[in-house]
MIVEX-296532 format. One line per field, with one value per residue: residue number from 1; x negated, y negated, z of N, C-alpha, C in turn. Coordinates in nm, 3 decimals, decimal comma. Each point is the difference from the previous one (the first is absolute). Layout:
// residues N
num	NUM_...
n_u	X_...
n_v	Y_...
n_w	Z_...
ca_u	X_...
ca_v	Y_...
ca_w	Z_...
c_u	X_...
c_v	Y_...
c_w	Z_...
***
This chain:
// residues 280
num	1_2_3_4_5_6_7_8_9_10_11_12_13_14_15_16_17_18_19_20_21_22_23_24_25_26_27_28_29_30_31_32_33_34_35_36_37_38_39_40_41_42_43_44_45_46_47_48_49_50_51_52_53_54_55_56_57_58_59_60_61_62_63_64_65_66_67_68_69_70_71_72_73_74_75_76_77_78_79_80_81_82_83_84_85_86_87_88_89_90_91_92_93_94_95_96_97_98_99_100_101_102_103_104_105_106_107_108_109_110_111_112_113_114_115_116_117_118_119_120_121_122_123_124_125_126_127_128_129_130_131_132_133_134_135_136_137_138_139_140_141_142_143_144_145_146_147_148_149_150_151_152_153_154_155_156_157_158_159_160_161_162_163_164_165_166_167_168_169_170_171_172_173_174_175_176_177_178_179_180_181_182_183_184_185_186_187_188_189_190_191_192_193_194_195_196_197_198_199_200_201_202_203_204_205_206_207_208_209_210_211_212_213_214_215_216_217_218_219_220_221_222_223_224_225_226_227_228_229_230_231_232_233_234_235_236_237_238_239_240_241_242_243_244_245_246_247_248_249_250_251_252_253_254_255_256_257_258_259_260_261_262_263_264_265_266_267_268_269_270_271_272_273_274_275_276_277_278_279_280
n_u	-9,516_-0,069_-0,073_-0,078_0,075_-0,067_0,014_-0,124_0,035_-0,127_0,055_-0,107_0,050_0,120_0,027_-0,010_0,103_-0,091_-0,087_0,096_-0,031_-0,108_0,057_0,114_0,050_0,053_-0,105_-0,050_-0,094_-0,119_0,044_-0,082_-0,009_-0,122_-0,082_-0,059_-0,148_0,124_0,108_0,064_-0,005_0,005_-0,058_0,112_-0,104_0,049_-0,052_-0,174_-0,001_0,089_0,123_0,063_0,116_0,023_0,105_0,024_0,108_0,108_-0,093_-0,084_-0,035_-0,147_-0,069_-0,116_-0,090_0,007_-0,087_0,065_-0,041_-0,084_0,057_-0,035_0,115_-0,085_0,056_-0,039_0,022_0,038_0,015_-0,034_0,106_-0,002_-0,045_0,046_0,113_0,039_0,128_0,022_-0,093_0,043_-0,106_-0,068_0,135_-0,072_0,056_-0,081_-0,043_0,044_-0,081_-0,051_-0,009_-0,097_-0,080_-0,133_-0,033_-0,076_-0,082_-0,045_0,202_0,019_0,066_0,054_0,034_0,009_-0,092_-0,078_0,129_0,051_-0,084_0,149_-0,084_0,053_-0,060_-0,066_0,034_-0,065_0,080_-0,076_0,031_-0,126_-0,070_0,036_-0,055_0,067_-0,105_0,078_-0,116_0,040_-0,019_0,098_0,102_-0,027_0,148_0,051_0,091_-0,040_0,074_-0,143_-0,088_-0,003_0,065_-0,076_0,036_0,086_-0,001_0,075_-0,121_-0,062_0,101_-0,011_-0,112_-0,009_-0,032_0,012_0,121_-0,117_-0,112_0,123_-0,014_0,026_-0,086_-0,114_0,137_0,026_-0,131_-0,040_0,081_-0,183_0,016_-0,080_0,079_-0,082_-0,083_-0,056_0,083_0,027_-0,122_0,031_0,163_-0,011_-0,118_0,135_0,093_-0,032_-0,079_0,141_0,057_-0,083_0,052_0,099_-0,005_-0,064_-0,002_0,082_-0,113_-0,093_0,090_-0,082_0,076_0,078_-0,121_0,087_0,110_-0,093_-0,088_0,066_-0,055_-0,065_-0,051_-0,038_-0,046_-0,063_-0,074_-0,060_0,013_-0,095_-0,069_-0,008_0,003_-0,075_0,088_0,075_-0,068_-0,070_-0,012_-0,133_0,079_0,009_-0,006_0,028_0,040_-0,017_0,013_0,084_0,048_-0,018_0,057_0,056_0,039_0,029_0,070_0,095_-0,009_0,005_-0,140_-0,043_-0,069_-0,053_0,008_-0,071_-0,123_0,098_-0,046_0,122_-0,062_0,049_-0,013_-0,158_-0,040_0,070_-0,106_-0,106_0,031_0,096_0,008_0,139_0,046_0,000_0,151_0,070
n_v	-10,221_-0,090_0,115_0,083_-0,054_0,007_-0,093_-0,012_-0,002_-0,025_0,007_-0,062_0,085_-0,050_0,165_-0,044_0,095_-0,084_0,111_0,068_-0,120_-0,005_0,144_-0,076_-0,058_0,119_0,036_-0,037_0,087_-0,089_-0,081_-0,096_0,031_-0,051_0,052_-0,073_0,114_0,048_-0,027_0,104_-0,039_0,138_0,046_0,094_0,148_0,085_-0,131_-0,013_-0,128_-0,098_-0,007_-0,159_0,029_-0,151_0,063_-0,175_0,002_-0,019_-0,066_0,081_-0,062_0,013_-0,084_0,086_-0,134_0,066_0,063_0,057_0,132_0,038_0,083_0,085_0,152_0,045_0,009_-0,106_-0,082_-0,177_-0,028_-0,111_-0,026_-0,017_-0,087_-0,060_0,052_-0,110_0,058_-0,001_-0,069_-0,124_-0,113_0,070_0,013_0,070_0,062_-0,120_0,090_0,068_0,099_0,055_0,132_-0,030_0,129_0,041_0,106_-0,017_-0,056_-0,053_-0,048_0,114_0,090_-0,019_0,053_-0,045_0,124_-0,076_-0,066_0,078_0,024_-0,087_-0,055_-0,149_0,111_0,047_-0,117_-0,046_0,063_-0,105_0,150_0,009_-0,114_-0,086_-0,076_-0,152_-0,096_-0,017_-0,076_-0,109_-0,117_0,038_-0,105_0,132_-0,016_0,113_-0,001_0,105_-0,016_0,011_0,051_-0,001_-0,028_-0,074_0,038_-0,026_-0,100_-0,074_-0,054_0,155_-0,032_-0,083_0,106_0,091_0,008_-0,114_0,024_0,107_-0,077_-0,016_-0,121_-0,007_0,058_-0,079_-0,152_0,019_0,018_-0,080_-0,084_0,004_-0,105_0,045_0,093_0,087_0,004_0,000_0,026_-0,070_-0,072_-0,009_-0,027_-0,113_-0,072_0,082_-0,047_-0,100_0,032_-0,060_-0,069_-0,055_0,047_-0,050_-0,156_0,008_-0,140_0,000_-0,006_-0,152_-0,055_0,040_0,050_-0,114_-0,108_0,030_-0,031_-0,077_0,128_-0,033_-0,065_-0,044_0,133_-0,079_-0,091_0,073_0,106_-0,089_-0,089_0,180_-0,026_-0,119_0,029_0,036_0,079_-0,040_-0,095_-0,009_0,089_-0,083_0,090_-0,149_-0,072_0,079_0,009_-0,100_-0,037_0,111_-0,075_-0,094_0,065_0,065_-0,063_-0,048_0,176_0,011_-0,125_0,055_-0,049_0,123_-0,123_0,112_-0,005_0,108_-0,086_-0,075_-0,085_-0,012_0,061_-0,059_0,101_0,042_0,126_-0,092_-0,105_0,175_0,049_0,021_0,055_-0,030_0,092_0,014_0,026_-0,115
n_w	9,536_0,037_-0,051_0,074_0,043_0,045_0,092_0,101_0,094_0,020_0,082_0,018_0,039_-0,021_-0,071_-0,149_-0,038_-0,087_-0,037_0,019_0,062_-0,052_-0,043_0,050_-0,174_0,099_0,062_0,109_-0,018_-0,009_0,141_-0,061_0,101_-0,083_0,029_-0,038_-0,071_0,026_-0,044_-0,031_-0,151_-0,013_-0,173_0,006_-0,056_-0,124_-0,050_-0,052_0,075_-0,080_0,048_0,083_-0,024_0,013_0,057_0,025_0,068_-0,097_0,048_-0,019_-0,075_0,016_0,123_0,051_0,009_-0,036_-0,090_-0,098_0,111_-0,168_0,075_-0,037_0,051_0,080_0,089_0,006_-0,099_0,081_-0,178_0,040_-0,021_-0,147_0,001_0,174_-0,087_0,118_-0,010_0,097_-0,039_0,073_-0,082_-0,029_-0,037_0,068_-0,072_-0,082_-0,051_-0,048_-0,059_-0,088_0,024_-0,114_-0,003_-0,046_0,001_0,070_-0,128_0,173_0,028_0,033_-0,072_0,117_-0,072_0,109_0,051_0,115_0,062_0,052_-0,168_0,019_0,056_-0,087_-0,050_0,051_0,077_-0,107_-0,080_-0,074_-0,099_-0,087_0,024_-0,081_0,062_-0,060_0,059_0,081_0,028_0,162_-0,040_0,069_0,060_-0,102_-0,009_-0,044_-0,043_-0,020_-0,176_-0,100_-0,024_-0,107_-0,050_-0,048_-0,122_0,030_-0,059_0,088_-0,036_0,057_0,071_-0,050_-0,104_0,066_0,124_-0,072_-0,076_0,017_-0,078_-0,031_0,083_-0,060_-0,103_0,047_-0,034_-0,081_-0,025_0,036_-0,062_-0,073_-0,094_0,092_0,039_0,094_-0,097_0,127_0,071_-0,060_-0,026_0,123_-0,030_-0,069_0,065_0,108_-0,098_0,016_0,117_0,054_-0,076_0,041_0,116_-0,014_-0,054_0,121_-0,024_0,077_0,137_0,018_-0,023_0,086_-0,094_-0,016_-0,079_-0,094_0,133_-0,110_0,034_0,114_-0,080_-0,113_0,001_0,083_-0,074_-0,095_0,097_0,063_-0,162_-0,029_0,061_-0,016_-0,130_0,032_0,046_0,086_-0,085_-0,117_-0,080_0,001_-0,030_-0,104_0,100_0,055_-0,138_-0,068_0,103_-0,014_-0,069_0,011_0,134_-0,056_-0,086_0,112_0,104_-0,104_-0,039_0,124_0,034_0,096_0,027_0,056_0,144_-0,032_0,019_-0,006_-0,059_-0,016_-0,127_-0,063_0,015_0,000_0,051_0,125_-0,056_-0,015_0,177_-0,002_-0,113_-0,026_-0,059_0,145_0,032_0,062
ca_u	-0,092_-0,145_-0,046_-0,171_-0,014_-0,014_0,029_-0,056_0,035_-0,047_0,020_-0,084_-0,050_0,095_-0,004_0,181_-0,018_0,158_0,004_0,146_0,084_-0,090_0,010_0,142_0,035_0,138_-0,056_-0,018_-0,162_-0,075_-0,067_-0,161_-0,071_-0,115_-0,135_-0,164_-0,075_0,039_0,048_-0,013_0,078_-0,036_0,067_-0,075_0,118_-0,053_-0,088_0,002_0,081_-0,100_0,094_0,147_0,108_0,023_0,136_0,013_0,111_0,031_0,040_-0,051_-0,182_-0,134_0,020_-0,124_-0,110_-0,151_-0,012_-0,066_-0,148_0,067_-0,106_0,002_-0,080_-0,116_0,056_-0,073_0,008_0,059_-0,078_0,099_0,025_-0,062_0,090_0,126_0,081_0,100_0,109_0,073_-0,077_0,010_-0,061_-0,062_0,051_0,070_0,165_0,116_0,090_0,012_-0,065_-0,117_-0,142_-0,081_-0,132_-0,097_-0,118_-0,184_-0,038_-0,129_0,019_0,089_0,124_0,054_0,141_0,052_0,095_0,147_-0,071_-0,096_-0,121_-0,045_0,013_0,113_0,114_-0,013_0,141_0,068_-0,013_0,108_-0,052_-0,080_0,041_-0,165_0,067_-0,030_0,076_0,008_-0,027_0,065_-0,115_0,078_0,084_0,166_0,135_0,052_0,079_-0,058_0,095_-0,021_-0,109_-0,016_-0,024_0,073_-0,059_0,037_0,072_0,094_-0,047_0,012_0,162_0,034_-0,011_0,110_0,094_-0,010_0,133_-0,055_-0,026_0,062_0,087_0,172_-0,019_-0,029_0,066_0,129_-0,071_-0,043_0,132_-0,046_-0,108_-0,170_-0,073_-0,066_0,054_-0,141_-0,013_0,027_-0,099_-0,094_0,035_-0,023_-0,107_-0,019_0,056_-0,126_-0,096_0,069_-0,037_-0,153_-0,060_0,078_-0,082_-0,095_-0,110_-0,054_0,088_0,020_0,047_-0,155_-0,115_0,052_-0,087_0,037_0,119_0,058_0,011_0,144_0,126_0,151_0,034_0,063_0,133_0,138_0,011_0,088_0,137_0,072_0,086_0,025_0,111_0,082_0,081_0,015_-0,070_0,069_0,040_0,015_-0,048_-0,037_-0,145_-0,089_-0,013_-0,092_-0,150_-0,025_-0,068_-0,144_-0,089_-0,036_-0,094_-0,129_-0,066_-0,049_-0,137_-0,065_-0,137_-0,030_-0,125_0,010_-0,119_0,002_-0,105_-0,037_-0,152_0,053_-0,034_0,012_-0,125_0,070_0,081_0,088_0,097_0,056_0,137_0,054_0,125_0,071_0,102_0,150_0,062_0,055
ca_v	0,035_0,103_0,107_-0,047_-0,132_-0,033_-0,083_-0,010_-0,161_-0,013_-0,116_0,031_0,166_0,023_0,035_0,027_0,015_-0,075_0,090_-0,009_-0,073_-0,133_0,033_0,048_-0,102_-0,039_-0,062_-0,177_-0,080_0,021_-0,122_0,002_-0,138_0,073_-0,095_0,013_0,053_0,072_0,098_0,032_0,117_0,081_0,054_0,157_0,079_0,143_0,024_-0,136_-0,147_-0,139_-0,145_0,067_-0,086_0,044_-0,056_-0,062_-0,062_-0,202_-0,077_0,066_-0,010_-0,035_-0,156_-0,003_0,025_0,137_0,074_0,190_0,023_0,178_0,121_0,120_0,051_0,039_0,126_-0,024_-0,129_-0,072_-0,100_-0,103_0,032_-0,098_-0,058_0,024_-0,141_-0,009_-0,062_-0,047_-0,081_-0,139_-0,075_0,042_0,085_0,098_0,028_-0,129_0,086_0,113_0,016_0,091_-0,030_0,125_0,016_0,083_0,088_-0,043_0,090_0,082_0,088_0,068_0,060_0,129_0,082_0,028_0,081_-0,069_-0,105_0,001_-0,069_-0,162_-0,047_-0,072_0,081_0,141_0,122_0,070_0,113_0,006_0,042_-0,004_-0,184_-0,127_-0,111_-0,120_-0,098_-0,163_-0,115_-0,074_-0,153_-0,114_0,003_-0,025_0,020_0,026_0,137_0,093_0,089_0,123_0,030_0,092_-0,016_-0,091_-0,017_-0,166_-0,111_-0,066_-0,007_0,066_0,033_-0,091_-0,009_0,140_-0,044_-0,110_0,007_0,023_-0,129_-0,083_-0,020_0,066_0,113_0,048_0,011_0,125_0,128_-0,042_-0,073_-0,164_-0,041_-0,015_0,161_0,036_0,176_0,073_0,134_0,112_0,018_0,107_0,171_0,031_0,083_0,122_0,060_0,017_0,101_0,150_0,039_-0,012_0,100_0,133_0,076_0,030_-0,114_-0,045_0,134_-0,082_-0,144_-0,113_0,026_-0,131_-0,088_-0,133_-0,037_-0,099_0,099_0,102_-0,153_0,068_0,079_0,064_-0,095_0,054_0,097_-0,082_-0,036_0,078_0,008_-0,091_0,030_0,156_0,019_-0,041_-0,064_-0,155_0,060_-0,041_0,155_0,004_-0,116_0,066_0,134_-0,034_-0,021_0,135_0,014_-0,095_0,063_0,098_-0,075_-0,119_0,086_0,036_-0,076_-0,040_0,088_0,009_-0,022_0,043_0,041_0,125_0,071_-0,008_-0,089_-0,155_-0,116_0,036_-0,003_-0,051_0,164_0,007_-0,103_0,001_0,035_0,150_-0,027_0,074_0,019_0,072_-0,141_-0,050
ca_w	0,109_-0,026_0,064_-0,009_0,015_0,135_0,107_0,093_0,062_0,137_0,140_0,065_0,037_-0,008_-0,126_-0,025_-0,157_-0,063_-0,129_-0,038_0,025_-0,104_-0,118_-0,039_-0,038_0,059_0,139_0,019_0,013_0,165_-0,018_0,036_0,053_-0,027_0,124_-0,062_0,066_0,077_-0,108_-0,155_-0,055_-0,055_-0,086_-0,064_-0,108_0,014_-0,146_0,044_-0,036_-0,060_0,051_0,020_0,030_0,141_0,012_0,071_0,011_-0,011_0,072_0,068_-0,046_0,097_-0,017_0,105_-0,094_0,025_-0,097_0,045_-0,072_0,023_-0,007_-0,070_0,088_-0,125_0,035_0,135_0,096_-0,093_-0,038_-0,053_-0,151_-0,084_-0,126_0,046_-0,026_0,105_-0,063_0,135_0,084_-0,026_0,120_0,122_0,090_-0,069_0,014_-0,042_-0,045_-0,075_-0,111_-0,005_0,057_-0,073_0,052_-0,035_0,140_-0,106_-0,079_0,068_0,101_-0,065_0,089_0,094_0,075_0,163_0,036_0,077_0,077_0,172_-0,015_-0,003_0,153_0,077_-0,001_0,045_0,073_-0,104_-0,042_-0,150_-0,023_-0,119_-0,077_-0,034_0,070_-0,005_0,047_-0,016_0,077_-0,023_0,036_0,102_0,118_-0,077_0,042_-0,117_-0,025_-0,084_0,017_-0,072_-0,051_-0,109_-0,159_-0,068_-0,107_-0,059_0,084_-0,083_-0,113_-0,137_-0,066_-0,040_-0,081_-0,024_0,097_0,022_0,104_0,198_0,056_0,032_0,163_-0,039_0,018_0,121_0,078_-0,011_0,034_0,147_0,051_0,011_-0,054_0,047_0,041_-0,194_-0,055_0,035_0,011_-0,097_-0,041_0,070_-0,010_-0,133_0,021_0,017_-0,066_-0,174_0,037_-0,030_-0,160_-0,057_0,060_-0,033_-0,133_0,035_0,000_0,114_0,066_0,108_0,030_0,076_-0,130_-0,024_0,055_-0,067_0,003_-0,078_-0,144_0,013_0,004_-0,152_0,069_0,128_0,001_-0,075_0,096_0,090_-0,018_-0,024_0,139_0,027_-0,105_0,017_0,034_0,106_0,056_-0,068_-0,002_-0,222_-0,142_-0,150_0,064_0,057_-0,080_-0,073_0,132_0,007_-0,143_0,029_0,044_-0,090_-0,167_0,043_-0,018_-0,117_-0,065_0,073_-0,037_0,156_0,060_0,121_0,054_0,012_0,106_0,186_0,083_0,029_-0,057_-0,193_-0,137_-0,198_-0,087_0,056_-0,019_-0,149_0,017_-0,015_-0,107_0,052_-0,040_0,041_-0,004_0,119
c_u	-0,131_-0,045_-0,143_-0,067_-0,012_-0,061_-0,022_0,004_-0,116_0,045_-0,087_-0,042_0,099_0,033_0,205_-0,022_0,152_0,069_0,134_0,071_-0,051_-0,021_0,105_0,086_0,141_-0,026_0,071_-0,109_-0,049_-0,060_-0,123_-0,076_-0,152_-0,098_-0,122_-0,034_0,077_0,065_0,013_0,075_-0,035_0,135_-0,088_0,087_-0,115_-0,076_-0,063_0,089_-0,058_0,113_0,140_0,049_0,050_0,130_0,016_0,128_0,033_0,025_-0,114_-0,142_-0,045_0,045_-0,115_-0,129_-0,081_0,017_-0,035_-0,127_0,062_-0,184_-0,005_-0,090_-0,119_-0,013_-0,170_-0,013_0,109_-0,085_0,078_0,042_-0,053_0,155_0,143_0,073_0,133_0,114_0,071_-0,058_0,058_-0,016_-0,116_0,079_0,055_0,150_0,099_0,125_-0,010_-0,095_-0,117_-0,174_-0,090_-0,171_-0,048_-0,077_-0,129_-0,025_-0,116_0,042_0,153_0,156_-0,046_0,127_-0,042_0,104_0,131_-0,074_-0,090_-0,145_-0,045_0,008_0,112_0,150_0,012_0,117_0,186_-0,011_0,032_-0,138_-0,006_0,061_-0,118_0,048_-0,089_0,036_0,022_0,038_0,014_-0,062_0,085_0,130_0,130_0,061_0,105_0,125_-0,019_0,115_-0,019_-0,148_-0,008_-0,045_0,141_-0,045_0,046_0,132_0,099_0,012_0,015_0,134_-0,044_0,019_0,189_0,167_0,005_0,095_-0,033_-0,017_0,114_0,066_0,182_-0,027_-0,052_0,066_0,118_-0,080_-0,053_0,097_-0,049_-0,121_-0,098_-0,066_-0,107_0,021_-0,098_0,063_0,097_-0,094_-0,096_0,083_-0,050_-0,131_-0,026_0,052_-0,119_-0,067_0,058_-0,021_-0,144_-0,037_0,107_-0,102_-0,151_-0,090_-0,094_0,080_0,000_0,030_-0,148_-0,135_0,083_-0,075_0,018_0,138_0,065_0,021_0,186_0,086_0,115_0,114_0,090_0,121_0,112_0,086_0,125_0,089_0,132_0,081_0,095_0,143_0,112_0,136_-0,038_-0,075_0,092_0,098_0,097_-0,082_-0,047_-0,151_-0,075_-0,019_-0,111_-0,111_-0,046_-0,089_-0,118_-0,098_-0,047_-0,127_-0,131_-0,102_-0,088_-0,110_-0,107_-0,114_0,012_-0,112_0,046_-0,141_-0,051_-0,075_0,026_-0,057_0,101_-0,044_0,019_-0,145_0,034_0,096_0,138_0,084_0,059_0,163_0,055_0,117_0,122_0,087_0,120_0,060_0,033_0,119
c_v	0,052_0,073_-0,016_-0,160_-0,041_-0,099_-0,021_-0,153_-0,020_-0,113_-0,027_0,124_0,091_0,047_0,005_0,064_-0,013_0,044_-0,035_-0,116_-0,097_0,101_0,056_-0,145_-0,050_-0,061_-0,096_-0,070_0,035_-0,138_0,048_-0,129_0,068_-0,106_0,022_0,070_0,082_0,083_0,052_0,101_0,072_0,049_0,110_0,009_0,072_-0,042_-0,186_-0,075_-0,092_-0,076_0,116_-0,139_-0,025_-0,180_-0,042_-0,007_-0,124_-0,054_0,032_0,024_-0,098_-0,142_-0,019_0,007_0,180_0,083_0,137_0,023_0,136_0,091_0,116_0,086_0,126_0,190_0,044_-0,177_-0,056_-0,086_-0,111_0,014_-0,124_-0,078_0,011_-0,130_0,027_-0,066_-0,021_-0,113_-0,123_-0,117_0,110_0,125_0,163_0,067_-0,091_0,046_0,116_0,030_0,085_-0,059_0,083_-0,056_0,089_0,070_-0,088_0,113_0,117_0,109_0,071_-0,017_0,151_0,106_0,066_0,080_0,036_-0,136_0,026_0,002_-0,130_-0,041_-0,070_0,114_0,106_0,058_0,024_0,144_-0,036_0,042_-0,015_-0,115_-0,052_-0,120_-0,091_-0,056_-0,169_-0,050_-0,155_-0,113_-0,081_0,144_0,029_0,034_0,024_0,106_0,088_0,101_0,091_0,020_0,106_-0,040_-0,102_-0,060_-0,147_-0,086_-0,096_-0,090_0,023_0,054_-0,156_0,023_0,075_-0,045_-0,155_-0,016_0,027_-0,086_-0,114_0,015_0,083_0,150_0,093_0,008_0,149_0,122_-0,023_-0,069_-0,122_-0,011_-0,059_0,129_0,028_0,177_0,045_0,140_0,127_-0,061_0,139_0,134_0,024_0,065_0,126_0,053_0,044_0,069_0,188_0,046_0,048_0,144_0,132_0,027_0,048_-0,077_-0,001_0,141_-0,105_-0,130_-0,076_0,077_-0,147_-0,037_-0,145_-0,029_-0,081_0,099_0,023_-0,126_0,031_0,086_0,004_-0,181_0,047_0,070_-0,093_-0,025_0,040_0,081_-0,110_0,002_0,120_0,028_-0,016_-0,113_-0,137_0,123_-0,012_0,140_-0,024_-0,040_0,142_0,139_-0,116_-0,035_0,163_0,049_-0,060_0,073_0,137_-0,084_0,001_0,110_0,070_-0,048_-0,004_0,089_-0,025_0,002_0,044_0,078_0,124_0,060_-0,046_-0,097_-0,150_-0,081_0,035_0,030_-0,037_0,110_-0,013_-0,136_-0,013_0,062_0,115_-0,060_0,133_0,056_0,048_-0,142_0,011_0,103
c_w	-0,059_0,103_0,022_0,016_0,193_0,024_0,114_0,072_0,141_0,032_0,085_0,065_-0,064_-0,142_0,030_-0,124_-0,056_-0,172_0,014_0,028_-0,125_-0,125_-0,014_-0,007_0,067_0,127_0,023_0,072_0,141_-0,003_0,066_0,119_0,018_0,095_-0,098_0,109_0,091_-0,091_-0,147_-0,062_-0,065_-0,088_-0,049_-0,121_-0,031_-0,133_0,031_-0,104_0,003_0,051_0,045_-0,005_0,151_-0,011_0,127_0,057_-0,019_0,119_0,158_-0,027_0,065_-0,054_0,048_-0,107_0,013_-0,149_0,073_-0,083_0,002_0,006_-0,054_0,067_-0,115_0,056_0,155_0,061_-0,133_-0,058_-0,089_-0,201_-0,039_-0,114_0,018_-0,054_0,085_-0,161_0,091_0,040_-0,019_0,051_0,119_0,120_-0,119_0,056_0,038_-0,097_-0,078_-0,072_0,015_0,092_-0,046_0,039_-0,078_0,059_-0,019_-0,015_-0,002_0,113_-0,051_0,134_0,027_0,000_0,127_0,015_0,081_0,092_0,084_-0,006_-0,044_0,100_0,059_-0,097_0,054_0,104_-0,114_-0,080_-0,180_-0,070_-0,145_-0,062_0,006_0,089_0,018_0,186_-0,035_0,132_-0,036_0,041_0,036_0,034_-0,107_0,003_-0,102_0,027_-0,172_0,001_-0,070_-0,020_-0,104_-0,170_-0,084_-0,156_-0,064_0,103_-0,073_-0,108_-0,138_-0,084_-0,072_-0,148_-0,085_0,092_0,082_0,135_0,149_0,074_0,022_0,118_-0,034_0,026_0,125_0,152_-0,007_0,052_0,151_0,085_0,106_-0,105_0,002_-0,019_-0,193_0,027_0,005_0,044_-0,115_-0,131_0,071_-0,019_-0,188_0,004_0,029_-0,088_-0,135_0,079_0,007_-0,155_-0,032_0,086_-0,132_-0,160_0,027_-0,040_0,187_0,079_0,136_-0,016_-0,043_-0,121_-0,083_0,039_-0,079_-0,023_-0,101_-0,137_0,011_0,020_-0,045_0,091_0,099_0,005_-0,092_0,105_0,066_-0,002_-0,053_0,161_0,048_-0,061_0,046_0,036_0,185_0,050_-0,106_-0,114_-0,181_-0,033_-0,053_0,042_0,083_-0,101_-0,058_0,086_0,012_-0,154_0,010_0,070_-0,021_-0,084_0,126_0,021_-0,094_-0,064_0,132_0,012_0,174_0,058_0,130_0,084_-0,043_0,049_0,141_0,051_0,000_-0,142_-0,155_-0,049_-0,161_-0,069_0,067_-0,075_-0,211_-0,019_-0,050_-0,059_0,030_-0,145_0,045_-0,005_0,143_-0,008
***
């Protein structure tokens, strides 16, 4: 479960807040039927952000041509972000399926921490107090079920090098008990899991100081398949103590490009990183 992570749904007039149901990985989602020009979503948290993850249901992603536009609120109006790459996007429709959606502030207009809603206009008969908040708007008619929004550092893919065995239909069948499903969401509990670590050694005190998800690859697939391994799940010792080892090493050699001023963006003194000697 992530914490500080909120979730604003307009329905045309209509505010829902869906914080706990779209940042808790046990859910089971919120379908979305979205109208251009009428509705939108809003994501908060308590430090700015550059992307989220955002989890489709199989079988349940947009089939409707429209792309999202994201905004960034400036702590008196919204101004459109710059250099938005949709990873959900396909063919023209976004939340064809699964995947990151990252943006930049411009570089002429800042972030806001908002004290509470009720000084954003299409938020104001809300009460969520001290967050930075993006929206996203929609260029057609899309139709999706959304079973998570949060953080995701790698994909099924990346077991290939270390954990080949994931990727095979056999395997995924005994853990899912069908082989199609992928391992997106305990990629997303590996993610909380490497952010829990990184806060305890005091690298990060917010999730959303991560502005380069591909820095926590290594990382967080060792993470995975060290869950994956574990006892109650596939439940090989010898396979989830050495994925436990890996991810330790991956920590260890790892230099932490992370936000520290606040402004959504790596500077150069931020991207010479912060070297760690505690261990995992």
């Amino acid at each position: 479960m992530l914490f500080n992570n909120r979730v604003v749904l307009k329905d045309n007039t209509v505010l829902s807040d869906l914080s706990s149901v779209l940042s808790d990985l046990s859910g089971d989602g919120q379908a979305f039927s979205l109208v251009a020009a009428e509705d939108s979503l809003y994501v908060g948290s308590d430090h700015p952000f550059n992307h989220r993850f955002f989890g489709v249901k199989p079988g349940a992603n947009n089939s409707v041509t429209g792309i999202v536009a994201v905004d960034i609120w400036s702590g008196s109006a919204w101004n459109p972000a710059v250099d938005v790459q949709d990873y959900t996007k396909e063919s023209g429709k976004s939340f064809a399926k699964s995947g990151l959606i990252l943006w930049a502030p411009d570089r002429l207009k800042g972030w806001g921490l908002e004290a509470t809603t009720e000084n954003i206009p299409a938020l104001s008969t809300l009460k969520i107090y001290n967050c930075y908040w993006v929206k996203l708007t929609f260029g057609g008619a899309l139709a999706m079920t959304l079973d998570y929004i949060g953080h995701k550092f790698a994909k099924d893919g990346d077991f290939n090098i270390y954990y080949g065995d994931l990727n095979r239909p056999t395997m995924r069948e005994s853990f899912f008990e069908t082989p199609t499903s992928n391992w997106d969401k305990i990629h997303c509990a590996a993610a909380e899991e490497v952010i829990r670590d990184l806060r305890a050694r005091k690298i990060i005190w917010s999730p959303n100081q991560i502005l380069d998800p591909d820095q926590f690859t290594d990382a967080a697939t060792h993470k995975a398949a060290e869950i994956i391994y574990s006892p109650g799940n596939l439940g090989n010792e010898e396979k989830a103590e050495a994925a436990a080892k890996r991810y330790k090493e991956a920590c260890n050699k790892m230099v932490f490009n992370v936000d520290k001023n606040g402004d959504a963006r790596l500077e150069t003194f931020e991207k010479a990183g912060t070297a760690t000697l505690r261990r995992c």
